[in-house]
N, C-alpha and C positions, 0 to 999 in steps of 0.2 A: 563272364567272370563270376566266378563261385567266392562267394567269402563264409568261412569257418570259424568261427567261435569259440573256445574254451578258455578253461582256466577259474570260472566260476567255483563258487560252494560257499559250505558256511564256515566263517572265524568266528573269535573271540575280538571284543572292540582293544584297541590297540595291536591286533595280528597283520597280517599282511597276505595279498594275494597280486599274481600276475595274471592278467589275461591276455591271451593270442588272439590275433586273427591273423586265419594265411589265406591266402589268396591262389585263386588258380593261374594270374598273370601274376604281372612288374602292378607294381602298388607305387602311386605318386600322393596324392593330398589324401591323407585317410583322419579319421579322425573316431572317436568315442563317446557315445553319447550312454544316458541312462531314461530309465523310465521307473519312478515307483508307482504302485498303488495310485489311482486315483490323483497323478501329478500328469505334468507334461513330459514328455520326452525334452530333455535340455543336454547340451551339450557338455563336455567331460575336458577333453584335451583334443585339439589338431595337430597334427603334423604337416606341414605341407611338402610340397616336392622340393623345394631348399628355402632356407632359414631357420629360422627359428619358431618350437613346438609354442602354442598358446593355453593356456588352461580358465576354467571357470575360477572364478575367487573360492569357490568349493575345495577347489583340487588343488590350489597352488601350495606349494610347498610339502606335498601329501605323494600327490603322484606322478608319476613321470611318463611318457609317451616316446615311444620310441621305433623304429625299424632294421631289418635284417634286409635289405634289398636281395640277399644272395639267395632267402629263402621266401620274398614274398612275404613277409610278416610284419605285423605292428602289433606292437607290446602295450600294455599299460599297465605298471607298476606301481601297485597301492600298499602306501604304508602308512601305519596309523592309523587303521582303518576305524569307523563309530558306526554307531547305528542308522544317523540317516545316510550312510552308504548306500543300505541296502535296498537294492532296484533289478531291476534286468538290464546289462549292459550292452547295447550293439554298438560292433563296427560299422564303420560307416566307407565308403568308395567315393570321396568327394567329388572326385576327376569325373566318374563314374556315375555319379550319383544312383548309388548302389548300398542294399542295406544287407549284415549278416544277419543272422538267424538267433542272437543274443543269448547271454550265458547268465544266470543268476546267482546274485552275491547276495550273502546274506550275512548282517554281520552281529550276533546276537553283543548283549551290555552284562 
């Protein structure tokens, strides 16, 4: 399974950005992680294969996670974006345990 990345670039802080990842199968537990500079990779939002998506205290109320089963994709939609957004974002293939190729956000003040 191939995972795909985009949707990345640079905003202004309070802009907004969606990132994709599509898959080359059916996607079940995906999830979004980040990495900045000189940090850990930590975890963004899940989604799992049914219930309810989870988010970092980061994320909560900011961005939202979602999927297109039709097309293999999971979304994450960031609004309000600030500076320390800015990281290199991978998807992740939880079911899978599978990482994509990550997209960088950059989010100038």
């Amino acid at each position: 399974v191939q995972l795909q990345a985009s949707g990345g670039g640079l905003v202004q802080a309070g802009g907004s950005l969606r990132l994709s990842c599509a898959a080359s199968r059916s996607v079940f537990s995906m999830a979004w992680y980040r990495q900045a500079p000189g940090k850990q990779r930590e975890l963004v939002a899940h989604i799992p294969t049914t219930g309810s998506a989870n988010y970092a205290d980061s994320a909560k109320g900011r961005f939202t996670i979602s999927r297109d089963n039709a097309k293999n994709t999971v979304y994450l939609q960031m609004n309000s974006l600030k500076p320390e957004d800015s990281a290199v974002y991978y998807c992740r293939d939880v079911y899978r345990g599978l990482w994509g190729q990550g997209t960088q956000v950059t989010v100038s003040s």
